[in-house]
PDB file of N, CA, C and O in Angstrom, chain B, residues numbered from 101:
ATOM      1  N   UNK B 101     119.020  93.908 116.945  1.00  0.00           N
ATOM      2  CA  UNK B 101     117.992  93.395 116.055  1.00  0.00           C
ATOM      3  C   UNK B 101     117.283  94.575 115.383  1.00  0.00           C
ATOM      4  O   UNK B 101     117.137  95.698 115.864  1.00  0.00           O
ATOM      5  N   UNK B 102     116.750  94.006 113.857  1.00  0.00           N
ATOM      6  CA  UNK B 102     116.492  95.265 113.293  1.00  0.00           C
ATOM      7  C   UNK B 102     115.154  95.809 113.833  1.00  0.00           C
ATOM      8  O   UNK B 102     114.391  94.887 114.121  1.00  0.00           O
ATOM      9  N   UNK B 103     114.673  96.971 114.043  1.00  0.00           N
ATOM     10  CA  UNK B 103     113.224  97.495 114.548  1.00  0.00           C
ATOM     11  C   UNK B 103     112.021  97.507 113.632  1.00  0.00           C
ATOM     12  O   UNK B 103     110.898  97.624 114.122  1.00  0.00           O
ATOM     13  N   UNK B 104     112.217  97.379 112.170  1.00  0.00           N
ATOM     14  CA  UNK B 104     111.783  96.921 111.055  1.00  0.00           C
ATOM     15  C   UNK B 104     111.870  95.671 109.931  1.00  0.00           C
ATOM     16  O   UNK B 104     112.938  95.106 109.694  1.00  0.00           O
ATOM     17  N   UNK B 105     110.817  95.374 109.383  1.00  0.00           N
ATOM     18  CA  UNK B 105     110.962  94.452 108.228  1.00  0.00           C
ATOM     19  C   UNK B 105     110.536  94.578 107.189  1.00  0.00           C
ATOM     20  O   UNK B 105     109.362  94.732 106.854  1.00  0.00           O
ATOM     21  N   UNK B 106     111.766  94.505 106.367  1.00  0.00           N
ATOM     22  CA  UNK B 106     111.258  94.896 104.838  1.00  0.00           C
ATOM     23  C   UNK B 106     110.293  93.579 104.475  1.00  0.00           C
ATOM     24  O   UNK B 106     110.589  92.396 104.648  1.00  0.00           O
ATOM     25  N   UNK B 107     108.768  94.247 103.796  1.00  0.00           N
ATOM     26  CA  UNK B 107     108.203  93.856 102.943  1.00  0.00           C
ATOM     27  C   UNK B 107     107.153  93.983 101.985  1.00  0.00           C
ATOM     28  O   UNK B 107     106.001  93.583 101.815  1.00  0.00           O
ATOM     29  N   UNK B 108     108.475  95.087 101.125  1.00  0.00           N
ATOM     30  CA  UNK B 108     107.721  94.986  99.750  1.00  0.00           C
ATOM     31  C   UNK B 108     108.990  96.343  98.938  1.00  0.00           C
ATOM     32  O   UNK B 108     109.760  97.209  99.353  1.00  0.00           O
ATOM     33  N   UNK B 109     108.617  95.879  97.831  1.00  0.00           N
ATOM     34  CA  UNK B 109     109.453  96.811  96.814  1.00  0.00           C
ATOM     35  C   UNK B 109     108.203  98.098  95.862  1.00  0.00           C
ATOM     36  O   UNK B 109     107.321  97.526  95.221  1.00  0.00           O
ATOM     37  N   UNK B 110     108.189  99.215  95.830  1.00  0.00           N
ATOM     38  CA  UNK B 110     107.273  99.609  95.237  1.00  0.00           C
ATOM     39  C   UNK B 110     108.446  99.853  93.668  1.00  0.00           C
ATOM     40  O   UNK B 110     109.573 100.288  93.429  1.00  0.00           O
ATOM     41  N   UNK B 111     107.107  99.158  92.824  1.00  0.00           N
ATOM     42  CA  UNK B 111     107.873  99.464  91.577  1.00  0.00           C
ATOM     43  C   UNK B 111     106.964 100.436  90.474  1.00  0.00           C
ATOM     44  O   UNK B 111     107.296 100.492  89.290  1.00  0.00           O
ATOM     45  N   UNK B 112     106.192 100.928  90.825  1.00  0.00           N
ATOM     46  CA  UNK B 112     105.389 102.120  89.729  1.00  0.00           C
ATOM     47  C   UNK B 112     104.388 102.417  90.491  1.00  0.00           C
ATOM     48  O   UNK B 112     103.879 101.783  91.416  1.00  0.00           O
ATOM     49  N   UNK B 113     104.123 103.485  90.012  1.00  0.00           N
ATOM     50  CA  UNK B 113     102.790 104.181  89.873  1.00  0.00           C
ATOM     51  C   UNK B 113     101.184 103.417  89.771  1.00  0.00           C
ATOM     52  O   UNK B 113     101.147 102.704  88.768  1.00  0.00           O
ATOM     53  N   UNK B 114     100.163 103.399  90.383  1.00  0.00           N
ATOM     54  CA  UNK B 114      99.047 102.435  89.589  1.00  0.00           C
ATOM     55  C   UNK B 114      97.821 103.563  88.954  1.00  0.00           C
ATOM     56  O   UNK B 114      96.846 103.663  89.699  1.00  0.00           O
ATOM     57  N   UNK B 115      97.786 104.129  88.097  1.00  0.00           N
ATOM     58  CA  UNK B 115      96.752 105.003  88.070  1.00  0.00           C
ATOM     59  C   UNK B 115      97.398 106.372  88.275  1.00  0.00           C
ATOM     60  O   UNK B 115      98.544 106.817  88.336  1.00  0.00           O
ATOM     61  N   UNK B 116      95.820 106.963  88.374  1.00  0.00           N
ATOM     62  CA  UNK B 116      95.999 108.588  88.802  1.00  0.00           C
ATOM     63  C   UNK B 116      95.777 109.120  90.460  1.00  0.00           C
ATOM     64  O   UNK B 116      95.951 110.236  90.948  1.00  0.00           O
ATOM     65  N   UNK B 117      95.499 108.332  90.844  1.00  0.00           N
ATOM     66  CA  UNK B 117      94.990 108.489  92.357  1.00  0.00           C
ATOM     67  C   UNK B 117      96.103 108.354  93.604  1.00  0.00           C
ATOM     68  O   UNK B 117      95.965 108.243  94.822  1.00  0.00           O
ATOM     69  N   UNK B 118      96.809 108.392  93.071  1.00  0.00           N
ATOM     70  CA  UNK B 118      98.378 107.984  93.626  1.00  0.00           C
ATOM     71  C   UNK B 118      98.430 106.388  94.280  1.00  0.00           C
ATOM     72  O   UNK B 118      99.006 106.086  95.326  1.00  0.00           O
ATOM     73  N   UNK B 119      97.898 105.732  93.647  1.00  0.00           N
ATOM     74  CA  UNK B 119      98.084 104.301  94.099  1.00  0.00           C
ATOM     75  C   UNK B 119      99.342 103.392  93.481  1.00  0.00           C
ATOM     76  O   UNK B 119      99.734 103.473  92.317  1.00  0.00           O
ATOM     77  N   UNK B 120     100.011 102.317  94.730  1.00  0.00           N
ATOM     78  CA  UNK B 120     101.414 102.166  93.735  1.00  0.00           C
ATOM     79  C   UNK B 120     101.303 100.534  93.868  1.00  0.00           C
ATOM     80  O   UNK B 120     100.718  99.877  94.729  1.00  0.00           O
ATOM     81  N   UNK B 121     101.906 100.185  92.960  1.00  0.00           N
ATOM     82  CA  UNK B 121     102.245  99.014  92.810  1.00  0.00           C
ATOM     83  C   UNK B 121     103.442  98.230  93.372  1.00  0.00           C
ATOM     84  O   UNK B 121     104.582  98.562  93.046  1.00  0.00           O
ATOM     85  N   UNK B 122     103.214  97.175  94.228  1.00  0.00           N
ATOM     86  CA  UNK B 122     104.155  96.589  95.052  1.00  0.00           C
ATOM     87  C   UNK B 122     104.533  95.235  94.875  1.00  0.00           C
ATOM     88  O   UNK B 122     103.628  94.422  94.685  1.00  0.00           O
ATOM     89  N   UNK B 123     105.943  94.773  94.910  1.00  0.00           N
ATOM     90  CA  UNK B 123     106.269  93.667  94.310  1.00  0.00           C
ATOM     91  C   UNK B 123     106.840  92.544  96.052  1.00  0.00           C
ATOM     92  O   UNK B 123     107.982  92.486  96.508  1.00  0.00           O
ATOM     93  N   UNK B 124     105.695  91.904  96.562  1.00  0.00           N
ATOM     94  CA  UNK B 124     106.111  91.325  97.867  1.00  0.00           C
ATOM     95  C   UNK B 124     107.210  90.919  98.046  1.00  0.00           C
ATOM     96  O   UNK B 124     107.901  90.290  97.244  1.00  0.00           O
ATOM     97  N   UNK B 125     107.522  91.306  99.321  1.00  0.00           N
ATOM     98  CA  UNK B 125     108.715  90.399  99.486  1.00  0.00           C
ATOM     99  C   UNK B 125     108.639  89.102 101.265  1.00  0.00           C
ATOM    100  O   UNK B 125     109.272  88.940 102.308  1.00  0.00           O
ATOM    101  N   UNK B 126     107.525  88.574 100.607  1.00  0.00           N
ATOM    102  CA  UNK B 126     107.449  87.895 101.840  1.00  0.00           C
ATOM    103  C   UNK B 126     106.344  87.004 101.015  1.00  0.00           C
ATOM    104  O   UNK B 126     105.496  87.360 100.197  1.00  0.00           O
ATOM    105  N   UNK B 127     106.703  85.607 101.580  1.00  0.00           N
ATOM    106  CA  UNK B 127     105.980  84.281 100.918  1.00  0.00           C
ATOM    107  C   UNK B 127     104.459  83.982 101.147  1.00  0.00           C
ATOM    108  O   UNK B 127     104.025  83.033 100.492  1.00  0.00           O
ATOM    109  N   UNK B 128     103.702  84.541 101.851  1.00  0.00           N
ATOM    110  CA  UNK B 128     102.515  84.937 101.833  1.00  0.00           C
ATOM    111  C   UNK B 128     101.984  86.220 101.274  1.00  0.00           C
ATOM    112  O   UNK B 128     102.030  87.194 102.026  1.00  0.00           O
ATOM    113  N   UNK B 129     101.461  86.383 100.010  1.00  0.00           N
ATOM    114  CA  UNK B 129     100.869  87.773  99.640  1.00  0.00           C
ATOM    115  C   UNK B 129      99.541  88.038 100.495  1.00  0.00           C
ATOM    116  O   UNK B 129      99.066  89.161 100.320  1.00  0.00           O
ATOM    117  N   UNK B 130      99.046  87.434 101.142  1.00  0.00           N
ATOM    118  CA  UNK B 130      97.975  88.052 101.605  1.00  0.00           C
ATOM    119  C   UNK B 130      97.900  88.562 102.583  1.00  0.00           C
ATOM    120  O   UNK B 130      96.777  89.039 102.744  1.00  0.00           O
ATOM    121  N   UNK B 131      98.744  88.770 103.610  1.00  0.00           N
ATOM    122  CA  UNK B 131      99.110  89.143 104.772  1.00  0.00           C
ATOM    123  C   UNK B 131      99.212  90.654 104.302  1.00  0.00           C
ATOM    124  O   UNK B 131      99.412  91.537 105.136  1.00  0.00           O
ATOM    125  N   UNK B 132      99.030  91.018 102.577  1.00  0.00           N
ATOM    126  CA  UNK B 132      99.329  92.655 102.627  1.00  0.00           C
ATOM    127  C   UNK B 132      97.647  92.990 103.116  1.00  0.00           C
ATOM    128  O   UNK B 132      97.355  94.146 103.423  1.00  0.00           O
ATOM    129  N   UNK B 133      96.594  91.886 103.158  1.00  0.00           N
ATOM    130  CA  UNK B 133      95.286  92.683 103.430  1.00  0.00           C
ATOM    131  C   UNK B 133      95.034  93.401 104.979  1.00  0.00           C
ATOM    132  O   UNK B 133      94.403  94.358 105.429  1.00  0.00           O
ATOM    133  N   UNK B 134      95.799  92.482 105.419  1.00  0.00           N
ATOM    134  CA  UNK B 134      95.637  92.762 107.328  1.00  0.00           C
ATOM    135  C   UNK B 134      96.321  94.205 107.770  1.00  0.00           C
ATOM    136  O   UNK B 134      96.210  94.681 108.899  1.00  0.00           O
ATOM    137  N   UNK B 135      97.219  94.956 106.423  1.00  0.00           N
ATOM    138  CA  UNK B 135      97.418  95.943 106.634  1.00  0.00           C
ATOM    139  C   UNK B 135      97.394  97.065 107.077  1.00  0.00           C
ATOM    140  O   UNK B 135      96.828  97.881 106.350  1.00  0.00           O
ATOM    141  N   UNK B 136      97.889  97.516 108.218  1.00  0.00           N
ATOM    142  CA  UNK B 136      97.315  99.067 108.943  1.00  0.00           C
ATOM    143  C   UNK B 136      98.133 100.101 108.434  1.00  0.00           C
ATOM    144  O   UNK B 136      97.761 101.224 108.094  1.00  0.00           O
ATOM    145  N   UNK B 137      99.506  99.537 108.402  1.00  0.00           N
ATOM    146  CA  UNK B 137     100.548 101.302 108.629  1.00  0.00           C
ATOM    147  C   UNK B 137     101.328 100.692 107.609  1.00  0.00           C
ATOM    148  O   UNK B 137     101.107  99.522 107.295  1.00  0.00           O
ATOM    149  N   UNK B 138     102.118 101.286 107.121  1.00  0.00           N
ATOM    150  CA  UNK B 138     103.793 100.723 106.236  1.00  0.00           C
ATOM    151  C   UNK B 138     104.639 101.899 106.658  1.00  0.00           C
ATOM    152  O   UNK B 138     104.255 103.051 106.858  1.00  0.00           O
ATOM    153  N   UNK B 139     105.718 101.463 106.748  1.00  0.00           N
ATOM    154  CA  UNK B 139     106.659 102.738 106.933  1.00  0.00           C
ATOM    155  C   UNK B 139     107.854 103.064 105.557  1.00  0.00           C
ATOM    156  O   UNK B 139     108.620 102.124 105.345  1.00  0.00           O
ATOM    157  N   UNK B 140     107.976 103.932 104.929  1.00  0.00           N
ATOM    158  CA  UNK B 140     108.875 104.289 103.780  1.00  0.00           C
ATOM    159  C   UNK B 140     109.555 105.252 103.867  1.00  0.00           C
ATOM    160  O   UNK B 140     109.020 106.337 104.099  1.00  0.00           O
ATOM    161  N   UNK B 141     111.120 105.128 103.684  1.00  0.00           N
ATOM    162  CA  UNK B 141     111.660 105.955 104.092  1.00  0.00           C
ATOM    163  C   UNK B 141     111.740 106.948 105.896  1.00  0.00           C
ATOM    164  O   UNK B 141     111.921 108.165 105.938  1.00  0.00           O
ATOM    165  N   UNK B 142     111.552 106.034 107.222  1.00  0.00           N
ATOM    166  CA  UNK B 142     111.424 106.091 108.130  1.00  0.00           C
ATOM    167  C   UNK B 142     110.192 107.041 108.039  1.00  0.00           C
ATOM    168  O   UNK B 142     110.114 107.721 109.062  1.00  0.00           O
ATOM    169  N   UNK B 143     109.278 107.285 107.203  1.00  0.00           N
ATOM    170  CA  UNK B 143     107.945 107.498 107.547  1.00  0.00           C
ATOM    171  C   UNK B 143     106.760 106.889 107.772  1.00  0.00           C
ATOM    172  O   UNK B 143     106.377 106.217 106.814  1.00  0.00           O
ATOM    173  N   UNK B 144     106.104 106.898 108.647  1.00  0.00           N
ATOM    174  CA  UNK B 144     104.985 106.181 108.478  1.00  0.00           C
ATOM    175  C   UNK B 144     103.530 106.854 107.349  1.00  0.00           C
ATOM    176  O   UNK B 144     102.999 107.930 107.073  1.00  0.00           O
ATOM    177  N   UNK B 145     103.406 105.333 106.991  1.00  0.00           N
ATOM    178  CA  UNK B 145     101.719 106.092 106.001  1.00  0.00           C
ATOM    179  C   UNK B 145     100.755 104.777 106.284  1.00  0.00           C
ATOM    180  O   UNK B 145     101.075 103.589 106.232  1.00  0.00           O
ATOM    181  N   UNK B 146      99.511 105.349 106.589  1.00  0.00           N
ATOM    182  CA  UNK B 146      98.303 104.760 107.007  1.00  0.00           C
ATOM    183  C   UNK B 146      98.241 103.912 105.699  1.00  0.00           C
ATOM    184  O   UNK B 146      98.846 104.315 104.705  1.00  0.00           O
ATOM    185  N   UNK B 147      97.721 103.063 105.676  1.00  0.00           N
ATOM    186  CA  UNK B 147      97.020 101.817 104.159  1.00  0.00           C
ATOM    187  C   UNK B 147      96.085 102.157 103.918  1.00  0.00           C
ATOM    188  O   UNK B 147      95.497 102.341 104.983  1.00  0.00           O
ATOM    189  N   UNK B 148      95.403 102.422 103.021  1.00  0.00           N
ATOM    190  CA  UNK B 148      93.935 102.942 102.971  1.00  0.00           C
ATOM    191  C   UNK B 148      93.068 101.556 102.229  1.00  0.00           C
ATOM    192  O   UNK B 148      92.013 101.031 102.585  1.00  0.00           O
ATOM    193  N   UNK B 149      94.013 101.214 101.029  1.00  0.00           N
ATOM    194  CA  UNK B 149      93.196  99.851 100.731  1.00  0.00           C
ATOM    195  C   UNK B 149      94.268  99.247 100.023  1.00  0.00           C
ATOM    196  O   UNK B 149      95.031  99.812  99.239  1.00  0.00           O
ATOM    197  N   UNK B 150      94.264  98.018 100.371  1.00  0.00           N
ATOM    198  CA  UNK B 150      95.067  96.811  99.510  1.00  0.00           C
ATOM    199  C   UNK B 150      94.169  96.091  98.132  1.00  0.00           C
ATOM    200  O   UNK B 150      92.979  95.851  98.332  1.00  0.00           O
ATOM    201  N   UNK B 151      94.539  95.890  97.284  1.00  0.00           N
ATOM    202  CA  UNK B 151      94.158  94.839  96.150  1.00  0.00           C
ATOM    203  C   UNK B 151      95.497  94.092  95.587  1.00  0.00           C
ATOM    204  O   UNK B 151      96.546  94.422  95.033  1.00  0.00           O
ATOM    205  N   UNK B 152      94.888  92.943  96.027  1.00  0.00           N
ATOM    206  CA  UNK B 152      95.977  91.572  95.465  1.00  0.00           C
ATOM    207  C   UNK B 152      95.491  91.290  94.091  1.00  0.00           C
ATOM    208  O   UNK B 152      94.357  90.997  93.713  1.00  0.00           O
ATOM    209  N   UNK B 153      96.653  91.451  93.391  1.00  0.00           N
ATOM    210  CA  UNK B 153      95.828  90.441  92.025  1.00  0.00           C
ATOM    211  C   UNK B 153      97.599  90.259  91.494  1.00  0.00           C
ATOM    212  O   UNK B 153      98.609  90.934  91.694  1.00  0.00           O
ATOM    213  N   UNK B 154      97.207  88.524  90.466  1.00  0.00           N
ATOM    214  CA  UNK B 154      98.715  88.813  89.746  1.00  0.00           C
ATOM    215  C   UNK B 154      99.925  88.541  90.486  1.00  0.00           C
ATOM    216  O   UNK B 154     100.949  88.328  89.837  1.00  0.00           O
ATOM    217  N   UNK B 155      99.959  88.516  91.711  1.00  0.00           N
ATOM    218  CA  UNK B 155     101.338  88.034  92.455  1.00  0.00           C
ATOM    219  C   UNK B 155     102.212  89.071  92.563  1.00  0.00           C
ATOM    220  O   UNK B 155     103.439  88.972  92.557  1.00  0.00           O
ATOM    221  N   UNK B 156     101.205  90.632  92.717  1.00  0.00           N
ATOM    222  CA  UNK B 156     101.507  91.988  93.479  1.00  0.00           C
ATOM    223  C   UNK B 156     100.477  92.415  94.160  1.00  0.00           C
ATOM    224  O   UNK B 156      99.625  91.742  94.739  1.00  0.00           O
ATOM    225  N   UNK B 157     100.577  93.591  94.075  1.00  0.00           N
ATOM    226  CA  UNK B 157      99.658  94.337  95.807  1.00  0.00           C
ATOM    227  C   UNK B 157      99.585  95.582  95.183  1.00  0.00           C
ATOM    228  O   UNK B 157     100.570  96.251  94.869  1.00  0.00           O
ATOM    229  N   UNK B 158      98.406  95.897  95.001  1.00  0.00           N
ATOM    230  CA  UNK B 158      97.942  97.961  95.100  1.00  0.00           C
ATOM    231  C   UNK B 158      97.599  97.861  96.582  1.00  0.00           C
ATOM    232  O   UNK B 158      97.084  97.040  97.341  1.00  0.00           O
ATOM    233  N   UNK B 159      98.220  99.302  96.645  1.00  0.00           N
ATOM    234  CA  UNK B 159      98.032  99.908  97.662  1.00  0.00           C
ATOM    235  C   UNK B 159      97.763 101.570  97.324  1.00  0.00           C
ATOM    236  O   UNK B 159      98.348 102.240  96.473  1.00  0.00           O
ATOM    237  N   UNK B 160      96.896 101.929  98.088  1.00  0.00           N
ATOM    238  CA  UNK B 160      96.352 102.992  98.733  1.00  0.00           C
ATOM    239  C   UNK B 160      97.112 103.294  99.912  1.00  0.00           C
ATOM    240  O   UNK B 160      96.981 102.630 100.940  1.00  0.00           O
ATOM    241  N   UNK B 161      98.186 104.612  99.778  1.00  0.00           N
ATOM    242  CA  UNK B 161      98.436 105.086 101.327  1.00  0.00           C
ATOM    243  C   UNK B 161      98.113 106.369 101.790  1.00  0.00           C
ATOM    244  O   UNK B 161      98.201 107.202 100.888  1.00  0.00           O
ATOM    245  N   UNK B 162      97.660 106.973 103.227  1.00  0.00           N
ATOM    246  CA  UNK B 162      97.571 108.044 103.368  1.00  0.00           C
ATOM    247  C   UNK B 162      98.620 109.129 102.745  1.00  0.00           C
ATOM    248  O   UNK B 162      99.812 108.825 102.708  1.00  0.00           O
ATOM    249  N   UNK B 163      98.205 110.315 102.287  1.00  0.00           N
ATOM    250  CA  UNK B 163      99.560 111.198 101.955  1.00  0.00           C
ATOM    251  C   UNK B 163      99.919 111.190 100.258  1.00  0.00           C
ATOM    252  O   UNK B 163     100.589 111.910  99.518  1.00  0.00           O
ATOM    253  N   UNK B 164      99.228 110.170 100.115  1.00  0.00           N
ATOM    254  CA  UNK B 164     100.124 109.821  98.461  1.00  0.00           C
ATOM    255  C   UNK B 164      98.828 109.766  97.923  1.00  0.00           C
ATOM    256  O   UNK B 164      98.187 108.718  98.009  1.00  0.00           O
ATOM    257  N   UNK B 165      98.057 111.410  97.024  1.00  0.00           N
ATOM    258  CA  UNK B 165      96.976 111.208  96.400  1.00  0.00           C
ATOM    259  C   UNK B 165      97.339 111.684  95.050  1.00  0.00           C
ATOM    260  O   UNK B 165      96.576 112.547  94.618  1.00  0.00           O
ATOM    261  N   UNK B 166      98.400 111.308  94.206  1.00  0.00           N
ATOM    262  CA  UNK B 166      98.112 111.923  92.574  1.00  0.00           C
ATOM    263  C   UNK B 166      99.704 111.005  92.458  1.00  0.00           C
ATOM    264  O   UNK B 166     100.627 110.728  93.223  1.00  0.00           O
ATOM    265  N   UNK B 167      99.350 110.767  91.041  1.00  0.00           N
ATOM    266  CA  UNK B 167     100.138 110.429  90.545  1.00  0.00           C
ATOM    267  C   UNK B 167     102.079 110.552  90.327  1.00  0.00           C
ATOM    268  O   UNK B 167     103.015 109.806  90.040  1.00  0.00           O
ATOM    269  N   UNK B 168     101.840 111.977  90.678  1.00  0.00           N
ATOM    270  CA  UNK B 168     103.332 112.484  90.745  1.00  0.00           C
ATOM    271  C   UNK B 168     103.930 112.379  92.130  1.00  0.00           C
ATOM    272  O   UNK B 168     105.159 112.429  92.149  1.00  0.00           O
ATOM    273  N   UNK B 169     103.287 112.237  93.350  1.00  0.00           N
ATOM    274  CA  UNK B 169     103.833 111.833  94.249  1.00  0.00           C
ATOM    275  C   UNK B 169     104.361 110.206  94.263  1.00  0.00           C
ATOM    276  O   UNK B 169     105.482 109.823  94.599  1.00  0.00           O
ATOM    277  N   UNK B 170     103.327 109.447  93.841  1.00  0.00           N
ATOM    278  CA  UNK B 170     103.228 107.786  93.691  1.00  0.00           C
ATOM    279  C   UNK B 170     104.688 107.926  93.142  1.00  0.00           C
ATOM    280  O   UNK B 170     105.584 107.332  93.741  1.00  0.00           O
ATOM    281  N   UNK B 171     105.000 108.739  91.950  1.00  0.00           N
ATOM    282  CA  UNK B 171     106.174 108.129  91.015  1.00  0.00           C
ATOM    283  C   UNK B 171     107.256 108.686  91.946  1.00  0.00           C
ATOM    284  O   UNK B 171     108.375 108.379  91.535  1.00  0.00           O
ATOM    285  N   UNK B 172     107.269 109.291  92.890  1.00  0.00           N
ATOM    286  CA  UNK B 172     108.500 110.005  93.527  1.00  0.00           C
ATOM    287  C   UNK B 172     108.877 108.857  94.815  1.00  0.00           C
ATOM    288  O   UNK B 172     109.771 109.047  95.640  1.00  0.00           O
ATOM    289  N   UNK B 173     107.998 107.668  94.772  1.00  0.00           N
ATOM    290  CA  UNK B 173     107.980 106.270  95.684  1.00  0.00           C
ATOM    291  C   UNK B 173     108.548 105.408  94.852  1.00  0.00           C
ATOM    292  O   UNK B 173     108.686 104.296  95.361  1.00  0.00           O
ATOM    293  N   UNK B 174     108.996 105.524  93.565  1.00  0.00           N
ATOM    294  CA  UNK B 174     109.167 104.357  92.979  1.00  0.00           C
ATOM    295  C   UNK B 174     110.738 103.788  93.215  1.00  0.00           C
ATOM    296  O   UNK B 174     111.684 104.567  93.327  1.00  0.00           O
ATOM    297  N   UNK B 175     110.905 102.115  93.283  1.00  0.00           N
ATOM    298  CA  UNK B 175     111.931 101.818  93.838  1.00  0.00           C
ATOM    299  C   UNK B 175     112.588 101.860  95.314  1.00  0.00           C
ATOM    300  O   UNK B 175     113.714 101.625  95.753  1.00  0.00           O
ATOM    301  N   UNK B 176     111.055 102.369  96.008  1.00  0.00           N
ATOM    302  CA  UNK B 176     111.746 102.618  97.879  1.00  0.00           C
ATOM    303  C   UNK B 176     111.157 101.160  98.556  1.00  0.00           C
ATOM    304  O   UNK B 176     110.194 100.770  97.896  1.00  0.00           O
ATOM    305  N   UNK B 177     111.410 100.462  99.437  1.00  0.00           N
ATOM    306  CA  UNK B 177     111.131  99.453  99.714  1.00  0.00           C
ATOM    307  C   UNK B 177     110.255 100.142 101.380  1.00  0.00           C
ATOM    308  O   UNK B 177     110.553 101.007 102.203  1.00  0.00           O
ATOM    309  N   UNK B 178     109.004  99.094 101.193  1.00  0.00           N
ATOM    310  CA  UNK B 178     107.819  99.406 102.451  1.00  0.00           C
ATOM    311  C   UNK B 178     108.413  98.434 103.563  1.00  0.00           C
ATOM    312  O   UNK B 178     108.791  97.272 103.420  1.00  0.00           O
ATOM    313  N   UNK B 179     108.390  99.268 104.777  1.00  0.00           N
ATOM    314  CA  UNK B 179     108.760  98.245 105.903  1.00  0.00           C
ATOM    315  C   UNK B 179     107.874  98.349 106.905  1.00  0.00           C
ATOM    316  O   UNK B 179     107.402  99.479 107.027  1.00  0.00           O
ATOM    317  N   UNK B 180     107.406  97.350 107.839  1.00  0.00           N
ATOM    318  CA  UNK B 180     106.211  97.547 109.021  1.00  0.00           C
ATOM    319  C   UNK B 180     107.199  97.138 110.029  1.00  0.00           C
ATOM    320  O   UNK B 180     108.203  96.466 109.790  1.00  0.00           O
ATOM    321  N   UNK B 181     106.832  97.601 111.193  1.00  0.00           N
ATOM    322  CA  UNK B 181     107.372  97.863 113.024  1.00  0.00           C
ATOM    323  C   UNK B 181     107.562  96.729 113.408  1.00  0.00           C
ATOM    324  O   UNK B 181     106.674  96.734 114.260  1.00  0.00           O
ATOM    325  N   UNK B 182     108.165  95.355 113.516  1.00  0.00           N
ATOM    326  CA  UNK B 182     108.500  94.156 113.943  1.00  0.00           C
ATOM    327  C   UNK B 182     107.771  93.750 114.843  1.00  0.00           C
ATOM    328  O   UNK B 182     107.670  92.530 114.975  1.00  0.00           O
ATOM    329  N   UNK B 183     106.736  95.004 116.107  1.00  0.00           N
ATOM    330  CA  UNK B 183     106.264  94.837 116.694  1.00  0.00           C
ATOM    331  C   UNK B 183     104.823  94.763 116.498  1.00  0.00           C
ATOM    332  O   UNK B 183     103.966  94.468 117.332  1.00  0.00           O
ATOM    333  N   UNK B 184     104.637  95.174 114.882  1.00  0.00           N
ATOM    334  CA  UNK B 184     103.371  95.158 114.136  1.00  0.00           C
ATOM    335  C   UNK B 184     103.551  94.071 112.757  1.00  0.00           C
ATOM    336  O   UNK B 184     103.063  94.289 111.648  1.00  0.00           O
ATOM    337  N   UNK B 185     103.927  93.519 112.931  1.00  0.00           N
ATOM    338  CA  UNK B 185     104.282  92.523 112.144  1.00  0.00           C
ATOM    339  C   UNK B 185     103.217  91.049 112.189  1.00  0.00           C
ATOM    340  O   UNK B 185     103.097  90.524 113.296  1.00  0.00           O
ATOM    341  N   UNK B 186     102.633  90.551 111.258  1.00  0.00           N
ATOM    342  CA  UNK B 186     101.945  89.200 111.568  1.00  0.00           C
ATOM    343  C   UNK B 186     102.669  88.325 111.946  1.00  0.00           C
ATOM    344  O   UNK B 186     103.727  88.128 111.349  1.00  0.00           O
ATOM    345  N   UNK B 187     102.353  87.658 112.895  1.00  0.00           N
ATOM    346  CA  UNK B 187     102.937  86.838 113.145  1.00  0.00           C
ATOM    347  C   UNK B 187     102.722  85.466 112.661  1.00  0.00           C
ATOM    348  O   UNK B 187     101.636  85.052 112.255  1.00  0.00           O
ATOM    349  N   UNK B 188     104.379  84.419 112.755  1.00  0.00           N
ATOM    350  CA  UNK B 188     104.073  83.526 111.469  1.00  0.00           C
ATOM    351  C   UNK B 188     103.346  82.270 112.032  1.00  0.00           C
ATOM    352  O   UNK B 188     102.955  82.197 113.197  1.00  0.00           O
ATOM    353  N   UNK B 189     103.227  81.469 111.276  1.00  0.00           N
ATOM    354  CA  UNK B 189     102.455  79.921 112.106  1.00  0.00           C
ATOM    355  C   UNK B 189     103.564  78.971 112.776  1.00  0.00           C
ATOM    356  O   UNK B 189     103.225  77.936 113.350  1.00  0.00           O
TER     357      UNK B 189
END
């Protein structure tokens, strides 16, 4: 079984602050607020802040503060620890 679950696609840049824009991949968008960690590219990065709007997700992650890093995320898909995962109803 996999040790991760993909959910979310980052598809750009949001700003200058290195904040990126995420396209969910899971049928509840709001479950991105309860957010602690995401992992990308088997790294982990802290959430610093979520904003839902539109039927995507900004995110704020530790590590990623300017713009040119954000764009070097674009197209990697965010996955959280199965064991950190919300659980469903």
């Amino acid at each position: 079984m996999e040790q991760t679950l993909k959910i979310g696609l980052i598809v750009k840049p949001q700003g200058i602050k290195g904040e990126v824009k995420v396209q969910p991949l899971t049928d509840d968008i709001n479950r991105f607020k309860k957010l602690k960690e995401v992992i990308i590219d088997g790294k982990p990065y802290k959430v610093l802040n979520s904003i839902i709007g539109g039927g995507t997700v900004f995110l704020s992650l530790s590590g990623i503060t300017d713009r040119n890093t954000a764009e070097s995320m674009r197209g990697k898909f965010l996955h959280v620890l199965r064991e950190n995962a919300i659980p469903l109803e």
